[in-house]
Structures are given as structure tokens and as C-alpha cells.
Z-matrix of the N, CA and C atoms (Angstrom, degrees):
N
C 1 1.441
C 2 1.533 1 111.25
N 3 1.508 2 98.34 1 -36.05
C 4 1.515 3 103.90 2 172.43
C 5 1.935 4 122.63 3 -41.95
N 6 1.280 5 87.88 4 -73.47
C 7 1.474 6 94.04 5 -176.06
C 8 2.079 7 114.43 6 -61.01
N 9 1.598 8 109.61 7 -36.56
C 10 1.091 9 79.60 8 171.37
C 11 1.376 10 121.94 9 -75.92
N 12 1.285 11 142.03 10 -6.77
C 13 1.609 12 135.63 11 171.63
C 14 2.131 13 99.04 12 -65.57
N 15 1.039 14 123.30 13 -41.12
C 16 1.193 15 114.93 14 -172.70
C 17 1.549 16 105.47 15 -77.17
N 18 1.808 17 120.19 16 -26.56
C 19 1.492 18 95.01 17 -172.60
C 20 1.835 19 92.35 18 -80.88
N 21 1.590 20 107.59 19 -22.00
C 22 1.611 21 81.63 20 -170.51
C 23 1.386 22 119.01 21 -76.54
N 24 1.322 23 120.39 22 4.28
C 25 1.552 24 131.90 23 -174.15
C 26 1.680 25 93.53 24 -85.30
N 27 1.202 26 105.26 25 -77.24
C 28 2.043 27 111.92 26 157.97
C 29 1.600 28 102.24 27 -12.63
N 30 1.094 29 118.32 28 -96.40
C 31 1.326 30 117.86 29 -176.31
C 32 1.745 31 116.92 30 -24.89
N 33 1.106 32 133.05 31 -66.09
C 34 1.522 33 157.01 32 167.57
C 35 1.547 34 88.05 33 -39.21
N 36 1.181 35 148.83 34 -75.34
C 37 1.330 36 147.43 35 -171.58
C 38 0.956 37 119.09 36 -42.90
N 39 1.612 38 121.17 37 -52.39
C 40 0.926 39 136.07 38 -170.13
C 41 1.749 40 104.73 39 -87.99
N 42 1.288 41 126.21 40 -40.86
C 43 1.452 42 99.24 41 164.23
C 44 1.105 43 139.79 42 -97.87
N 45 1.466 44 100.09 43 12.44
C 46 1.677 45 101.96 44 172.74
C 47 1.939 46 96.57 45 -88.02
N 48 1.568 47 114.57 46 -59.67
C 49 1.298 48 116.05 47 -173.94
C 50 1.641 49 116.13 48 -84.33
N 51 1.404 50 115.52 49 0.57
C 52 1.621 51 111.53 50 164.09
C 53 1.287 52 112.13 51 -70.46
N 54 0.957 53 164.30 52 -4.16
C 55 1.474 54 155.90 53 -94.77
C 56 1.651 55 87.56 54 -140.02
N 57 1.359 56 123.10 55 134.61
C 58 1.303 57 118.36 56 174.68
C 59 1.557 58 105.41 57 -137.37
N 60 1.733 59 88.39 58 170.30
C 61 1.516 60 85.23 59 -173.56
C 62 1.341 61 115.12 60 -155.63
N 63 1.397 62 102.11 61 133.73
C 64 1.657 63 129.07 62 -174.70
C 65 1.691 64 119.74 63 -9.13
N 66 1.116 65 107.27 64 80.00
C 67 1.720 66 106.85 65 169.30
C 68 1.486 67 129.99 66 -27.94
N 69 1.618 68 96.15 67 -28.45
C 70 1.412 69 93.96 68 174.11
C 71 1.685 70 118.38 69 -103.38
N 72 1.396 71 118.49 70 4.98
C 73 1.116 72 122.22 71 154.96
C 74 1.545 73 122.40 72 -32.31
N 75 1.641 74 136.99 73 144.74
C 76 1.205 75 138.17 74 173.46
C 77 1.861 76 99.66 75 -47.90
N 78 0.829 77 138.10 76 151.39
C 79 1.473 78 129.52 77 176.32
C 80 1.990 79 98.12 78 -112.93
N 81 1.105 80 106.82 79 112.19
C 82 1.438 81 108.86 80 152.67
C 83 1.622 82 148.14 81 -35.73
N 84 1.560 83 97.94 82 -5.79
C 85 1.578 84 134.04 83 -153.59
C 86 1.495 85 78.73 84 -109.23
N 87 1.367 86 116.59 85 -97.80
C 88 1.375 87 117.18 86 165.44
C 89 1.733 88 132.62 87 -7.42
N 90 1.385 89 127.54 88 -14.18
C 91 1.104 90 129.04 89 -155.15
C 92 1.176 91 142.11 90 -95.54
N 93 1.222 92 123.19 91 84.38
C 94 1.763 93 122.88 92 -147.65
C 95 1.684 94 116.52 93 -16.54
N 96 1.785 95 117.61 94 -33.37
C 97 1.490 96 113.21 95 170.70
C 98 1.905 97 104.81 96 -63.72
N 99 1.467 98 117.33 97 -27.59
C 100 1.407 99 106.20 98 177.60
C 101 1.172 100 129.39 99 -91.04
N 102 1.461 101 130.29 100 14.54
C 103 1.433 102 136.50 101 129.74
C 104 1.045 103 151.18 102 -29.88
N 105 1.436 104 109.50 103 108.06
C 106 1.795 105 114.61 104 -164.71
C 107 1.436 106 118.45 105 -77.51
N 108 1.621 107 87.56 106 -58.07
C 109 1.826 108 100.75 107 170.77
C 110 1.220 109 103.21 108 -51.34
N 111 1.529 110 89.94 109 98.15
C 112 2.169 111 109.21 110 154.02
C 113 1.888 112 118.19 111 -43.13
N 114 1.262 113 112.16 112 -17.37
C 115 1.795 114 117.08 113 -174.46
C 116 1.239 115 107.26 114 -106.48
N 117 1.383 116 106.38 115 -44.98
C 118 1.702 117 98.26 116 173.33
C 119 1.890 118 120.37 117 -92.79
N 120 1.401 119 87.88 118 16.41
C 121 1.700 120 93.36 119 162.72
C 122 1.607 121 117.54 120 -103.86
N 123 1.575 122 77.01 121 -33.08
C 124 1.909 123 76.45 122 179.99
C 125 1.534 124 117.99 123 -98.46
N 126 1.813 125 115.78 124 5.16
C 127 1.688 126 103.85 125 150.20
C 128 1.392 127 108.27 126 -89.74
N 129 1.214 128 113.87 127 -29.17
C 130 1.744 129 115.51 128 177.62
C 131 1.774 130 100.94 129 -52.96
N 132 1.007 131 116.28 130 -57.67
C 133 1.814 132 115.39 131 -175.46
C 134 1.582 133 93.63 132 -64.72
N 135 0.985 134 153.59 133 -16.29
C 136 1.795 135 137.22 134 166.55
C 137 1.148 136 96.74 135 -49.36
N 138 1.439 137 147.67 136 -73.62
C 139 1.384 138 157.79 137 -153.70
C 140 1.109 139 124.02 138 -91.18
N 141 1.243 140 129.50 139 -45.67
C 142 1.359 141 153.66 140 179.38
C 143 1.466 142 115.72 141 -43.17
N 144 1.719 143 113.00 142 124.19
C 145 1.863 144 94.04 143 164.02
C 146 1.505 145 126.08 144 -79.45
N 147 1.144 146 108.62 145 -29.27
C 148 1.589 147 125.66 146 -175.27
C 149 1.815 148 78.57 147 -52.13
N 150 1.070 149 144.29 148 -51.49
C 151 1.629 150 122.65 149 -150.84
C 152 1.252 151 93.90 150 -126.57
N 153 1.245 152 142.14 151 57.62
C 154 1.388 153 152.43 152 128.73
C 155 1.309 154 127.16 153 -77.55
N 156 1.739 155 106.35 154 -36.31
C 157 1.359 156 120.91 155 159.91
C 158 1.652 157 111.06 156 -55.59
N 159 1.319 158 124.85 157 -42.93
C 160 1.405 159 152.46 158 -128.10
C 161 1.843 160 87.24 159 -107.96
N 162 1.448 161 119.73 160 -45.85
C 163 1.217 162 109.19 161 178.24
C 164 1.834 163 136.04 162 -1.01
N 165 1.463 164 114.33 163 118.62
C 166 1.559 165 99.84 164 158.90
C 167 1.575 166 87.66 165 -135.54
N 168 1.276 167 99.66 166 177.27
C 169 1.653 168 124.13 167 -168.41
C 170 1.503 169 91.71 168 -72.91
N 171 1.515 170 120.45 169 130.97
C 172 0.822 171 132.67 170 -164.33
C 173 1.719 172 121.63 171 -146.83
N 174 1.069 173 112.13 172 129.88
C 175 1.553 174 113.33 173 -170.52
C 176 1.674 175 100.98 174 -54.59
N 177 0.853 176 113.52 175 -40.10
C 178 1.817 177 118.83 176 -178.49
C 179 1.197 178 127.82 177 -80.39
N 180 1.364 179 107.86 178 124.54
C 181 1.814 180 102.29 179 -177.48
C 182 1.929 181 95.89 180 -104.67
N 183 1.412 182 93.73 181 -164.23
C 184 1.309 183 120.21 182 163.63
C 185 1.565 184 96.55 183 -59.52
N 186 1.092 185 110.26 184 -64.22
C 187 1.678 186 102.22 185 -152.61
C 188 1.294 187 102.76 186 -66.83
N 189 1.278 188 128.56 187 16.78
C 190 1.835 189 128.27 188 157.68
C 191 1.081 190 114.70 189 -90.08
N 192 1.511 191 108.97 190 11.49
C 193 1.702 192 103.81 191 -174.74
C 194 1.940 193 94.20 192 -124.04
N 195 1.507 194 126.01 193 132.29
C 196 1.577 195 113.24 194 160.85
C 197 1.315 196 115.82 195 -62.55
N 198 1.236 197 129.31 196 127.17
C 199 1.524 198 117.62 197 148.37
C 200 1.066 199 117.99 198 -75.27
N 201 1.367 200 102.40 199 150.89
C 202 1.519 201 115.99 200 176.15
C 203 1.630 202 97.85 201 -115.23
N 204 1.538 203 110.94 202 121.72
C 205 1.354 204 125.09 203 -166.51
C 206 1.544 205 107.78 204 -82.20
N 207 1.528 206 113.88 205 153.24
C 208 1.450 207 130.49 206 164.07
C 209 1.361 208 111.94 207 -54.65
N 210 1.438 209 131.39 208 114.49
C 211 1.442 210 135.36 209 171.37
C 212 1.274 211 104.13 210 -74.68
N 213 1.485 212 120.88 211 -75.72
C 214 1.397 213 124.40 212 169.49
C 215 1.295 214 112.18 213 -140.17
N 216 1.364 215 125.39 214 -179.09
C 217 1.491 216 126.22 215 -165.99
C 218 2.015 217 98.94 216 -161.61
N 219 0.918 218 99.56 217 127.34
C 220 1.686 219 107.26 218 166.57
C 221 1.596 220 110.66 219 -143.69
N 222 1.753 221 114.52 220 167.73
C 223 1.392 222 84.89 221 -169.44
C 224 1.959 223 116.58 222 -66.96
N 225 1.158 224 112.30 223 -26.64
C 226 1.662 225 87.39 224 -168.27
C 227 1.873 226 110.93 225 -84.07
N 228 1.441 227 117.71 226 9.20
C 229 1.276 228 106.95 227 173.47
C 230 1.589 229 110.40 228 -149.02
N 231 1.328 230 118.36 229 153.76
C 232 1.506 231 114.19 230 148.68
C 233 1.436 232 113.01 231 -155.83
N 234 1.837 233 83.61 232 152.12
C 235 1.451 234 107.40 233 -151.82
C 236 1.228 235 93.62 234 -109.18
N 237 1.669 236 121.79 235 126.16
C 238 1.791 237 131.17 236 169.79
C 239 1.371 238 83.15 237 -101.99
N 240 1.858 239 110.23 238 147.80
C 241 1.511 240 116.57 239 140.16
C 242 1.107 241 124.16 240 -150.92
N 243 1.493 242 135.58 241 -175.23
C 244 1.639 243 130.45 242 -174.20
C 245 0.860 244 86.53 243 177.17
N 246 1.776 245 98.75 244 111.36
C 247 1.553 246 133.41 245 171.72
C 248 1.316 247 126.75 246 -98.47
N 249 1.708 248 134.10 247 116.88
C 250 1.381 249 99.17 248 -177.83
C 251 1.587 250 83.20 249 -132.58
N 252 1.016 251 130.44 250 81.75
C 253 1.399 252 148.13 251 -162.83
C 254 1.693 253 104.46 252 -5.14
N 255 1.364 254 109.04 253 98.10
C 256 1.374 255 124.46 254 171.06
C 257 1.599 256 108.98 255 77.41
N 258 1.335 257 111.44 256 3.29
C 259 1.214 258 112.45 257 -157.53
C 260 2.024 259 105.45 258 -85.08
N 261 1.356 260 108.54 259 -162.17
C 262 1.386 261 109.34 260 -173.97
C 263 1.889 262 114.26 261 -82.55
N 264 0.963 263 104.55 262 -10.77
C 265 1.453 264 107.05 263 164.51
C 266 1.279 265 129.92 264 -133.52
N 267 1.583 266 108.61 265 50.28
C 268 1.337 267 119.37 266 -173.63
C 269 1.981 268 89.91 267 -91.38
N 270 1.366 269 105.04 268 122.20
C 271 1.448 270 103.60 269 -168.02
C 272 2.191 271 99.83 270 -143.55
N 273 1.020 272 87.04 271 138.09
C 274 1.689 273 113.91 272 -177.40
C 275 1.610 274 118.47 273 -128.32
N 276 1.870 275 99.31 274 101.79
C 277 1.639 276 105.75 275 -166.72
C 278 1.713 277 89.70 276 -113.85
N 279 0.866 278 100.25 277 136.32
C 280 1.433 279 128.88 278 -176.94
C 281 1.307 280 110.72 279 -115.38
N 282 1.778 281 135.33 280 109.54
C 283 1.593 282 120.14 281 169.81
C 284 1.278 283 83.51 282 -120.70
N 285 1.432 284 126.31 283 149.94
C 286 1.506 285 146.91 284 168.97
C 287 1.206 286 122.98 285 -126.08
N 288 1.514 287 134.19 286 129.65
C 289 1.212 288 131.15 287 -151.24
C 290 1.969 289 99.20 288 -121.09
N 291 1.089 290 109.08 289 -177.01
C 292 1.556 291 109.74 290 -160.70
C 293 1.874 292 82.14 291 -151.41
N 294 1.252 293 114.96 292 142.79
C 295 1.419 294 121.44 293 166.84
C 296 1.910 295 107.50 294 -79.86
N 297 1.006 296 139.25 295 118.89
C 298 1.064 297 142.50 296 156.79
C 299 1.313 298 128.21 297 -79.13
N 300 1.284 299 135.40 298 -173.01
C 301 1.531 300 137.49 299 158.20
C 302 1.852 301 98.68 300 -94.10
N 303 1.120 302 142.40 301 -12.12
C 304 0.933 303 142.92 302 -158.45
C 305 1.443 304 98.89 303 -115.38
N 306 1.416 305 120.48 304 -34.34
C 307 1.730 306 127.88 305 -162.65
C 308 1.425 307 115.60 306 138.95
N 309 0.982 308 113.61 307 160.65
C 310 1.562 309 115.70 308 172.46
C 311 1.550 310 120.85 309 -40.49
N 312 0.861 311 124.41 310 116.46
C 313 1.705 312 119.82 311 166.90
C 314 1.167 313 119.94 312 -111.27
N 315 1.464 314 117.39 313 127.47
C 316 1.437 315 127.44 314 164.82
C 317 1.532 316 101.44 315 -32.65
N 318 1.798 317 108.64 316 125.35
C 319 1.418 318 114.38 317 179.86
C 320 1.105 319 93.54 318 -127.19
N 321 1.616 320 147.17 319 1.89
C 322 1.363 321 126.74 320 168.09
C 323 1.355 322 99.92 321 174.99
N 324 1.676 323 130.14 322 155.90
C 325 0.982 324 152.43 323 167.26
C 326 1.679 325 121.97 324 -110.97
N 327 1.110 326 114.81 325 87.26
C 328 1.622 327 118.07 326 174.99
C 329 1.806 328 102.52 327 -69.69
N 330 0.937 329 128.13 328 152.04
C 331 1.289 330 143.10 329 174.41
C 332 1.718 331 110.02 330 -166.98
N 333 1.548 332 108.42 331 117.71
C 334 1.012 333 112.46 332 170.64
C 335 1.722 334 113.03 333 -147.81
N 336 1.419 335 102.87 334 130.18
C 337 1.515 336 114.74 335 -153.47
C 338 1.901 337 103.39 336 -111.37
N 339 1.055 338 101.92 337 158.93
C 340 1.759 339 105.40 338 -175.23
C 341 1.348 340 116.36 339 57.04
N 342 1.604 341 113.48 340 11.57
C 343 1.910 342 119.62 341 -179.87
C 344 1.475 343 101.26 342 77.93
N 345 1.348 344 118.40 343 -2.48
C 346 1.596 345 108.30 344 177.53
C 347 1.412 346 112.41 345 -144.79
N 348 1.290 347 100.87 346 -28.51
C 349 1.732 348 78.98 347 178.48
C 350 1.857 349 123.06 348 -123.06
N 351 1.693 350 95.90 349 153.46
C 352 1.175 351 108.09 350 -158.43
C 353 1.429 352 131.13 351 -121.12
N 354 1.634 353 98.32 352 118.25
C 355 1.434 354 118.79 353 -142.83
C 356 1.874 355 95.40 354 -85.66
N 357 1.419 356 115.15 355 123.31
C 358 1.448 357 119.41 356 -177.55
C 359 1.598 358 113.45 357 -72.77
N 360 0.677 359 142.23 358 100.33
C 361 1.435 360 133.50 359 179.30
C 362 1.906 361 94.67 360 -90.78
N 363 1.542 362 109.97 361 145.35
C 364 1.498 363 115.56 362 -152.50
C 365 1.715 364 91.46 363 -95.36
N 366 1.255 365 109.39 364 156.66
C 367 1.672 366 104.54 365 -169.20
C 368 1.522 367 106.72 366 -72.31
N 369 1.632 368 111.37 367 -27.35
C 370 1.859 369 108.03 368 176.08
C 371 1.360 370 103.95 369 -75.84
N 372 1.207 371 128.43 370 37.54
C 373 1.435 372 113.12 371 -179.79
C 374 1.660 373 99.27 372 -129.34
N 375 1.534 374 109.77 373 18.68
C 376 1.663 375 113.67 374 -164.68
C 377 1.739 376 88.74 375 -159.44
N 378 1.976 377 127.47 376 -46.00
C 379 1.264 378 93.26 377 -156.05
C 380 1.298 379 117.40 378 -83.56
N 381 1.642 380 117.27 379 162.41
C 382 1.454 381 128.50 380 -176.54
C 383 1.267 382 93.11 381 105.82
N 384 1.335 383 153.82 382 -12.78
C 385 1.245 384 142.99 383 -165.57
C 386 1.791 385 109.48 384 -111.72
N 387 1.599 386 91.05 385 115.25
C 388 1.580 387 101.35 386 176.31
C 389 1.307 388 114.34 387 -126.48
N 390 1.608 389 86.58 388 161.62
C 391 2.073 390 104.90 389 -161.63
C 392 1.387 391 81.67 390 -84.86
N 393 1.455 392 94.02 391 148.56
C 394 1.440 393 130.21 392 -150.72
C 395 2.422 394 94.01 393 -129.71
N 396 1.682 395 86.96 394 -40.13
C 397 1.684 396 91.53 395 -164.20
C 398 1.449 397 108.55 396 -129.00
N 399 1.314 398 124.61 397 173.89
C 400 1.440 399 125.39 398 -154.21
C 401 1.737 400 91.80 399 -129.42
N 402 0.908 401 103.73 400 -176.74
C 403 1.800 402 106.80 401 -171.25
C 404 1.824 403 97.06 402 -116.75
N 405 1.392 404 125.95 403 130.85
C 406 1.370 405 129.70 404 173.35
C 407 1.682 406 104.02 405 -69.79
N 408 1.087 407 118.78 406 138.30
C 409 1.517 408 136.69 407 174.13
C 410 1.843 409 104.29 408 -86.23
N 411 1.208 410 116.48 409 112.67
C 412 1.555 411 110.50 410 177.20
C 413 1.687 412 98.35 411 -104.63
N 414 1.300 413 132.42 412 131.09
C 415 1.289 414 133.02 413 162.62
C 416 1.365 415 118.25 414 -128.24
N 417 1.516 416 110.08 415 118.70
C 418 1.677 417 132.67 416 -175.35
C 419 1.069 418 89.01 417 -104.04
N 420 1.299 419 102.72 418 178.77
C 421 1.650 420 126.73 419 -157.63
C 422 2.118 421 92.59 420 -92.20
N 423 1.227 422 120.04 421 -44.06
C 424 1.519 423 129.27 422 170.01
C 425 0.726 424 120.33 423 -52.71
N 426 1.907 425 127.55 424 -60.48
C 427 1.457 426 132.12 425 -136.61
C 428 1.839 427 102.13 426 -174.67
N 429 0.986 428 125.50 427 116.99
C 430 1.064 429 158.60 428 155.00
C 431 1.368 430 119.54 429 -36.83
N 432 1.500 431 148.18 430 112.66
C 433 0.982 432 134.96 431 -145.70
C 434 1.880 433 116.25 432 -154.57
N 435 1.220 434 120.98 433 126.73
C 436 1.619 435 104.59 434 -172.63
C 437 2.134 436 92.69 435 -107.90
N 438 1.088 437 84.29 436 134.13
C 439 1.903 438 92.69 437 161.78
C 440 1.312 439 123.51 438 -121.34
N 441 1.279 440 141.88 439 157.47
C 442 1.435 441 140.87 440 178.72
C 443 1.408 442 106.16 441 -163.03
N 444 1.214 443 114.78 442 139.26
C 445 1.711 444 101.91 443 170.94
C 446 1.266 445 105.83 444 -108.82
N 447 1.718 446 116.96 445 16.89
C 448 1.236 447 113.42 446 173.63
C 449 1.618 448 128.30 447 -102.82
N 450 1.517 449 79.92 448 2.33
C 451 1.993 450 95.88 449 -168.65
C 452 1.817 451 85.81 450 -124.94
N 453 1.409 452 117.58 451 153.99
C 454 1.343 453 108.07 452 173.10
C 455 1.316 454 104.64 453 -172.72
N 456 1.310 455 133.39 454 175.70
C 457 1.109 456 127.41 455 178.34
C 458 1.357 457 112.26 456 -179.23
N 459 1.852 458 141.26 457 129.61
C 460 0.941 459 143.38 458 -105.25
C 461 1.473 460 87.78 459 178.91
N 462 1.399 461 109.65 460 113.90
C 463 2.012 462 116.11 461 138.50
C 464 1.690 463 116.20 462 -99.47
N 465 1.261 464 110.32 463 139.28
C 466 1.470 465 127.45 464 167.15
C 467 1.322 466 91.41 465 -46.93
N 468 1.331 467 113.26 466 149.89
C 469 1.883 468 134.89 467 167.11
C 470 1.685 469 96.46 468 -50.05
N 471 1.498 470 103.67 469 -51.95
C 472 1.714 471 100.18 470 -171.84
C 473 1.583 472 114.72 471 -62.55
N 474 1.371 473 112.17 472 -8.45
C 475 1.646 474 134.57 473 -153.12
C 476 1.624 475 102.45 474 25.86
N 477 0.973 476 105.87 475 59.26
C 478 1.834 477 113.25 476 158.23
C 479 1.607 478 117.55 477 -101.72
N 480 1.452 479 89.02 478 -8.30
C 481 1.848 480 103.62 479 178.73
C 482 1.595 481 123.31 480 -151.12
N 483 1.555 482 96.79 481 128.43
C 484 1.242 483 94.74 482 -148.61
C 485 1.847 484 95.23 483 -111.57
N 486 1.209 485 121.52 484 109.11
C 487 1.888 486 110.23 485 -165.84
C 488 1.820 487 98.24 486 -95.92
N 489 1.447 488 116.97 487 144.49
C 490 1.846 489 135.36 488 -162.19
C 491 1.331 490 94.25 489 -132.61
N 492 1.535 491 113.34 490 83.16
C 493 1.846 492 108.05 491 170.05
C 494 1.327 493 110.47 492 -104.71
N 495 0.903 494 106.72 493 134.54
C 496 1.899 495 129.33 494 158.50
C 497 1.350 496 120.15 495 -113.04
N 498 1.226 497 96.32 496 123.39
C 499 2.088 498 102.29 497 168.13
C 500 1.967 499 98.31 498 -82.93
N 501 1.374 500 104.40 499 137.21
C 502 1.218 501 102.18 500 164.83
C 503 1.634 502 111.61 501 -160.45
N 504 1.349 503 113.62 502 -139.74
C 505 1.383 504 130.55 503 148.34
C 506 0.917 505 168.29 504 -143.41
N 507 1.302 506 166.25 505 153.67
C 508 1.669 507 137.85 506 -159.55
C 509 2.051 508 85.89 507 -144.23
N 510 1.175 509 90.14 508 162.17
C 511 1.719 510 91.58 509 176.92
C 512 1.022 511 127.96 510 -92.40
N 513 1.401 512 102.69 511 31.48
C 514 1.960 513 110.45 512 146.56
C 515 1.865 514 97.40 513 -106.16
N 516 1.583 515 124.90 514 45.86
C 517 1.703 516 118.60 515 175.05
C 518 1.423 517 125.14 516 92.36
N 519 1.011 518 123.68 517 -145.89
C 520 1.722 519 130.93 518 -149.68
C 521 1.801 520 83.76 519 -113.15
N 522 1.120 521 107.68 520 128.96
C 523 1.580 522 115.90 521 158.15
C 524 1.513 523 128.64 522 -137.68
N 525 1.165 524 145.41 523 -169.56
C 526 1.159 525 150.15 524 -131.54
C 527 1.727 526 94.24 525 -162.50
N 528 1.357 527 149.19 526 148.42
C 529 1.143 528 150.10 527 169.85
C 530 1.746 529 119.54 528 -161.13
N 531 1.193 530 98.58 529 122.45
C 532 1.756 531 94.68 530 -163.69
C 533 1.970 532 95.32 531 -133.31
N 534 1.300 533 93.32 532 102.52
C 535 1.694 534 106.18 533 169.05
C 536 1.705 535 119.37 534 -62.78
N 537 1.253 536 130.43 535 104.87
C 538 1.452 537 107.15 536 173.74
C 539 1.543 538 111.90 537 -112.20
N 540 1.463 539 93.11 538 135.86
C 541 1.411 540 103.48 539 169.04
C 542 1.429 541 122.40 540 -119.84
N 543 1.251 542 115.96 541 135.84
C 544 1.695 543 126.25 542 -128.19
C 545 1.839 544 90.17 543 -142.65
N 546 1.526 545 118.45 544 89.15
C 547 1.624 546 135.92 545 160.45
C 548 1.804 547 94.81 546 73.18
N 549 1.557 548 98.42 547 56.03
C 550 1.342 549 111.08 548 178.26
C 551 1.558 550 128.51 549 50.19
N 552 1.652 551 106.11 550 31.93
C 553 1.418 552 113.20 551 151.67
C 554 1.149 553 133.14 552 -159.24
N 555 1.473 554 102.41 553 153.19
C 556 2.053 555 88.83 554 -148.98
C 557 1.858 556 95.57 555 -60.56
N 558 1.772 557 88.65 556 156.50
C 559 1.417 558 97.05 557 -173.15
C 560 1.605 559 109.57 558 -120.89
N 561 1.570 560 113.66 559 -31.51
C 562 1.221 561 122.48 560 175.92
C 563 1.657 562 123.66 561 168.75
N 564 1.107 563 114.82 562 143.19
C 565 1.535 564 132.66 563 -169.77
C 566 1.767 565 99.24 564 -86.11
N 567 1.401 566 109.53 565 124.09
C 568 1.760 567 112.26 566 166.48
C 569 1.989 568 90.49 567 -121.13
N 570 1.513 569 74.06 568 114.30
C 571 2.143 570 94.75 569 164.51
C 572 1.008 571 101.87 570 -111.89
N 573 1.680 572 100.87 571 144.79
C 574 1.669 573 106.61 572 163.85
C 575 1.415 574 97.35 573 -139.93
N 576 1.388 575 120.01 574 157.39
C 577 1.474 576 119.29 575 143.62
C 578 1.655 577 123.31 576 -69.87
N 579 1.330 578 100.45 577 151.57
C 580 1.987 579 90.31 578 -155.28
C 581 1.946 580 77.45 579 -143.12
N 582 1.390 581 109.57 580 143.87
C 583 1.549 582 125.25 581 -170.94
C 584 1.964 583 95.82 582 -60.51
């Protein structure tokens, strides 16, 4: 009687607390509502959809954040940069895409800051995530111009932080993804699922 009360206790353990779950799931940990840092929540909510809903009146706009503009965009790459010739935010974002059976997937993030140095962003901090949207082409009579509100890129006023969002997807739906890199090294990824 002994042993079967312990294998059926075994059993019960094991399927209530065996139960695992999908690595590539959105992670809840990750989630702009689970953000401590009060500064990098509240430049992350300037841009962000997950905290547009989330909005309160706020001393900070957008224009407290630099953009770093679209150079060019085609489908397997796009290039952000901001040049101030040698200066402190001369910055080169690189996203590169891979053809899948599923869709394009983010296959790598180049980032290189001050024209020389080059910030690693880790491959679990991008793979499973595919472009979902294309970049609009603006053409003026001067200057030539790419926009997206799905690609973006942002230094803090102090430029000690530099935020890398993409709208895309993974096959749990439509998500939102914002890389931060924090005194030139990546510091951390906030995912959300976004409607």
C-alpha cells in the first residue's frame, strides 16, 4: 500500500508541476507593465503601444527622446543612422532578415555606436521574431526619405540609452519589441503582445 500511495503522489507531482512551457512564448518577465526602472519605463512608454493604452499626462514627450532616422530599408534589411561626424551619437543599426518558410525572420542586429564600437546584442534577444511590415518610401523634391512606425530608434536626451523597437511577430501573433542598450551595452529586451 506503501509504495502505491508514493507512486500515486509521484505521479500528481509530476503532472501538476511537470508541465512546461514554450521558451518562445511572449514572456511576462519581459513586459513593459513589469518594469522597475521608473526612466526606462517612462522613455519606453513615449513610443511604445503596449503603454499608449497605459498613458498619464506626463512631463515628457517624444521630443525628449533623439531619433535616430531610417537610412534605407528593403525587404531583407534596414538600416537606422545618426551621424554627427565623429561625434557622440554617430550610431549604425543594422536589422537583417533571413527568408523563412514561415516569413522573414530577424537574423541579426549589427549595432555600432561612436563609428567604432560594437554593441553585441545576444541572438535570444531577437530569434523567432518576424517582420510582419515594410517601411513607407517618402519622396520630396530635396531629399528622399523612409518612415515606419514599425522600425524606430531613440537615444535618451542624456544619450546613455539608446531604445531599438520593431513591431513584428512570433507564432503566438502581432508583437511589439524594444532592445535597450544602456552606456553602450545591451541591457535588456521589453516584449509584449500588441492587438
Amino acid at each position: 500500500m506503501r509504495r502505491f500511495l508514493i507512486g500515486l503522489f509521484s505521479f500528481f507531482v509530476q503532472f501538476s508541476f511537470g508541465q512546461t512551457v514554450d521558451s518562445d512564448a511572449v514572456s511576462s518577465k519581459e513586459s513593459f507593465l513589469q518594469l522597475n526602472d521608473k526612466v526606462l519605463k517612462t522613455e519606453i512608454g513615449l513610443f511604445s503601444v503596449k503603454a499608449s493604452a497605459l498613458k498619464k499626462t506626463d512631463s515628457l514627450s517624444v521630443n525628449d527622446l533623439i531619433p535616430v532616422p531610417i537610412h534605407s530599408c528593403t525587404e531583407k534589411e534596414i538600416h537606422l543612422n545618426i551621424t554627427n561626424f565623429f561625434g557622440p551619437l554617430d550610431t549604425y543599426i543594422d536589422l537583417f532578415f533571413k527568408d523563412q518558410a514561415s516569413g522573414k525572420e530577424l537574423d541579426s542586429i549589427k549595432l555600432i555606436t561612436h563609428s567604432h564600437f560594437w554593441v553585441k546584442v545576444p541572438k535570444s534577444a531577437y530569434q523567432g521574431l518576424y517582420r510582419t511590415y515594410t517601411c513607407d518610401f517618402k519622396n520630396n523634391s530635396k531629399k528622399s526619405t523612409f518612415f515606419s512606425p514599425y522600425y524606430k530608434a531613440f537615444y535618451s536626451k542624456d544619450k546613455r540609452r539608446l531604445y531599438i523597437y520593431m513591431q513584428g511577430e512570433t507564432k503566438y501573433g502581432k508583437c511589439e519589441a524594444t532592445w535597450v542598450i544602456m552606456n553602450d551595452r545591451y541591457y535588456t529586451r521589453v516584449m509584449d503582445n500588441i492587438p
